[in-house]
C-alpha positions in Angstrom: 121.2 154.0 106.2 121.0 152.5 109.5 120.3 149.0 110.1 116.8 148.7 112.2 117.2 146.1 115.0 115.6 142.7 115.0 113.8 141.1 117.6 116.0 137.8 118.6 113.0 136.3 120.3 111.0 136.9 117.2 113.4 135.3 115.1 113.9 132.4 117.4 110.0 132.0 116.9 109.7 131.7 113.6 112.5 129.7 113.0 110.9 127.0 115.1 107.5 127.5 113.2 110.1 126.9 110.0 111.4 123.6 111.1 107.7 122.4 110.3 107.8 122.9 106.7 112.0 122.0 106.5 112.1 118.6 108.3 109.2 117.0 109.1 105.1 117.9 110.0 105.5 116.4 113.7 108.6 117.2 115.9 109.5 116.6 119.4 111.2 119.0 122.0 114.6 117.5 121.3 114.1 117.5 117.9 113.4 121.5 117.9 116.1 122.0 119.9 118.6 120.6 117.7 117.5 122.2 114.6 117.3 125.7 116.0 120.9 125.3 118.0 119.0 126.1 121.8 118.8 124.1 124.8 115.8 122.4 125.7 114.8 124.5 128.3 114.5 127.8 125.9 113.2 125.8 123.1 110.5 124.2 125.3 109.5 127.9 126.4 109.4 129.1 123.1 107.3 126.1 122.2 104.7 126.9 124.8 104.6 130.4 123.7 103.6 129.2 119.9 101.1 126.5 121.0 99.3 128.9 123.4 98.8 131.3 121.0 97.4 128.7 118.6 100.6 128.2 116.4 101.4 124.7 117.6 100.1 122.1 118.7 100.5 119.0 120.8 99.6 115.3 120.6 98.8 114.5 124.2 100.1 110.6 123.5 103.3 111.4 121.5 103.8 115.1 123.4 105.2 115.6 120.0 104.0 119.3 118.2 102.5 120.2 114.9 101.6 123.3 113.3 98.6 124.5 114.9 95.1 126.4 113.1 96.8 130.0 113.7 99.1 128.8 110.9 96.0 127.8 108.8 94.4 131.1 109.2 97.2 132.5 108.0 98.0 130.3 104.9 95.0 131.1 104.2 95.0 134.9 104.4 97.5 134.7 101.8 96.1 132.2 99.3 94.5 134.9 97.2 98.5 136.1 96.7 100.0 133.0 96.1 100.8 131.3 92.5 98.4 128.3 93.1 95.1 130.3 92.2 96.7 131.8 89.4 98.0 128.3 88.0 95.1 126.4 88.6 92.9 128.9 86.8 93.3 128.0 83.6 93.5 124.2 83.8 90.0 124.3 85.5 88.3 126.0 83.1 89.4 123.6 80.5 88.9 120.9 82.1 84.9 122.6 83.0 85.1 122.6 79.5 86.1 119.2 78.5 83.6 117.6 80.6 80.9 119.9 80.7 80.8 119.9 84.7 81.5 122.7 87.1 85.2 122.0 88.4 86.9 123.7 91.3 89.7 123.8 93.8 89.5 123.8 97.6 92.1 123.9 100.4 91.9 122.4 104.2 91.2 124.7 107.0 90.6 122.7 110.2 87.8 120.4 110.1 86.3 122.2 106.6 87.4 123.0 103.2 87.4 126.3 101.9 86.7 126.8 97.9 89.4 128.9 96.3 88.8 128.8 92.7 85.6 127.5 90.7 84.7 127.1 87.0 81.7 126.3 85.3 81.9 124.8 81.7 81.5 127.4 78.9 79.4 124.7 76.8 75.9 125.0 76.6 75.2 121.5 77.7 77.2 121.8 80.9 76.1 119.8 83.6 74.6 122.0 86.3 75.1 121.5 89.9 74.4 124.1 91.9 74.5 124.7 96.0 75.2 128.5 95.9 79.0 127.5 96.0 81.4 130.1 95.3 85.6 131.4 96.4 85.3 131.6 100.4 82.4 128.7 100.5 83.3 126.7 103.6 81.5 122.8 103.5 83.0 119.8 106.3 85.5 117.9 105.2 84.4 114.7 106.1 81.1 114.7 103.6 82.9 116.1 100.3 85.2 114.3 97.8 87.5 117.1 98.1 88.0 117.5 101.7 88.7 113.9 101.5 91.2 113.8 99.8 93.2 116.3 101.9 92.3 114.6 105.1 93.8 111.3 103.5 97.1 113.0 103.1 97.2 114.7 106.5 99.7 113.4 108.9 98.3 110.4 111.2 99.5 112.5 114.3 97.7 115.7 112.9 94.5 113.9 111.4 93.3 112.6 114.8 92.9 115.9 116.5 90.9 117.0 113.3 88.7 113.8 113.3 88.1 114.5 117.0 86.5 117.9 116.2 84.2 116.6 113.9 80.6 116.0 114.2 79.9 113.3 111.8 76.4 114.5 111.2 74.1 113.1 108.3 74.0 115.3 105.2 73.1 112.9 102.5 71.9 109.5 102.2 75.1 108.1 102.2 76.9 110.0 104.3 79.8 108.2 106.0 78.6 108.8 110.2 80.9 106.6 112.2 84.8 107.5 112.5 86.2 104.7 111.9 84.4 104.3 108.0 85.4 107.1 107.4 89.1 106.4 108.5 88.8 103.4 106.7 87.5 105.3 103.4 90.2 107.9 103.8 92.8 105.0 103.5 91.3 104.3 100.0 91.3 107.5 99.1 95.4 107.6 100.1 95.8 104.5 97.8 93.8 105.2 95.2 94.8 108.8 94.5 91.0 109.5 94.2 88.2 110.0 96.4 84.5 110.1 95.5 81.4 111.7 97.2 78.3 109.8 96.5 75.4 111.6 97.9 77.2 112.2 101.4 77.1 116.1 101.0 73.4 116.2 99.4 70.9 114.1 97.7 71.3 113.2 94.2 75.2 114.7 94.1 78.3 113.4 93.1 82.1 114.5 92.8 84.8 112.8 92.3 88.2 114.7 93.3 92.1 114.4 93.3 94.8 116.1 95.1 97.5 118.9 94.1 100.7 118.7 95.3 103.7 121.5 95.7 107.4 121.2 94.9 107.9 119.4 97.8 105.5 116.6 97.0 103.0 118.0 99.9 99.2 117.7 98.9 98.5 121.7 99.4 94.9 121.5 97.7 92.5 118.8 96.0 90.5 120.2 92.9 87.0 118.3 91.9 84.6 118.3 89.1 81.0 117.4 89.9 77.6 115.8 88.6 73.7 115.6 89.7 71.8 112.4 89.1 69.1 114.1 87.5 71.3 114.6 84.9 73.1 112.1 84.7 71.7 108.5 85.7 74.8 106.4 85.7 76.2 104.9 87.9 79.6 105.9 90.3 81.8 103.5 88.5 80.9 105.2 85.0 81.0 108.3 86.8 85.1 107.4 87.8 85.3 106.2 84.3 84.5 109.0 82.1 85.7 111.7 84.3 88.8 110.5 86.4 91.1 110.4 83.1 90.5 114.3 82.5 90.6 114.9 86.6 93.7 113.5 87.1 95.0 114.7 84.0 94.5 118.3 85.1 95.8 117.5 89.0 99.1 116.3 87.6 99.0 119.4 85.0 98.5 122.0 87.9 100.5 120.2 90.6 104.0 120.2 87.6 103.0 124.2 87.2 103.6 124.3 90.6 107.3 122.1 90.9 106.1 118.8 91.6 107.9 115.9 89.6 106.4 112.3 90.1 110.3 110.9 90.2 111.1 113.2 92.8 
């Protein structure tokens, strides 16, 4: 059987799109070029290619690259394939289950989060919180414990492009409005391993979520379970308390399923 040809420019392309995920989330010109074995010159071409057509993307203070939105769009055109669903099934449901609150999973995608897998609690006292939410629902980032968490574990270099796209408008009564609470709430989120939404996304809800992480320690998703305050009165602090053992439980279940090891 003959051997079809392969495109060498094609190859080139992708290679440099695969330095991303080997060595690093921001790389430089020189950096590229090293890695891939061209001369600056081609590899700056090449580079200018990818970011035009949305693949890339540049800093304008560091004129340093990361993976551009065109790479989102297509992570996420291949989510419904890939093992994470599949793992995280299972765990959510139990814990819907355990705490009698809907619990779901969502992944980044530009300024929003996009739901990929939800559960409701099979008990007949399960707490119900419902904003028509469903697989595919989009909601900002910036106004949801989930999204959050995800934009606390984005790259400084990649998170300030983001943040500069978002409009910070009011959705609750708490929502956080001015960039640089909300940069300073992300950095609690990062060092707590936690973030909470309390009424920032709509009045009377809370969530409290948690992030999953791949083999390679990256956060790739956050999951959340969530409450109503007509429901359930107490504060955010008992909130954390009662339901952060069972989140995080289930985070670091789904996140082992998928290769991560804490000692790594």
């Amino acid at each position: 059987m003959e051997t079809p040809s392969l495109s060498q420019s094609l190859e080139r392309g992708l290679r440099i799109l695969s330095e991303f995920a080997a060595n690093g989330p921001v790389l430089g010109i020189a950096d590229l070029s090293r890695a891939v074995s061209l001369n600056r010159s081609t590899t700056h071409r090449y580079v200018a290619t990818l970011t035009s057509l949305g693949f890339l993307q540049q800093d304008p203070d560091t004129r340093k690259y990361s993976l551009g939105p065109r790479v989102v769009d297509l992570g996420f055109a291949a989510i419904s394939s890939m093992e994470i669903t599949g793992v995280a099934a299972g765990h959510l449901q139990a814990l819907s289950d355990e705490t009698g609150c809907a619990a779901s999973m969502a992944v980044l995608d530009g300024a929003d989060i996009v739901y990929v897998e939800r559960r409701r609690s099979r008990r007949a006292t399960g707490v119900a919180v419902d904003l028509n939410l469903h697989v595919g629902s989009r909601l900002p980032a910036y106004c949801t414990s989930m999204g959050k968490v995800l934009l606390a574990y984005r790259d400084p270099v990649a998170l300030r492009p983001l943040l500069d796209r978002m409009d910070l408008a009011r959705r609750g009564p708490r929502t956080i409005t001015v960039r640089e609470q909300l940069v300073a709430a992300l950095a609690k989120v990062r060092q707590a391993g936690l973030a909470v939404n309390d009424e920032e996304l709509a009045p009377g809800l809370r969530s409290i979520a948690a992030p999953i992480r791949d083999r390679s320690g990256h956060v790739v998703a956050a999951i959340n379970v969530a409450v109503h305050l007509t429901t359930w009165t107490t504060s955010v602090e008992s909130v954390v308390s009662r339901l952060g053992g069972p989140l995080r439980r289930t985070a670091a279940d789904i996140s082992h399923q998928l290769g991560y090891r804490s000692n790594m």
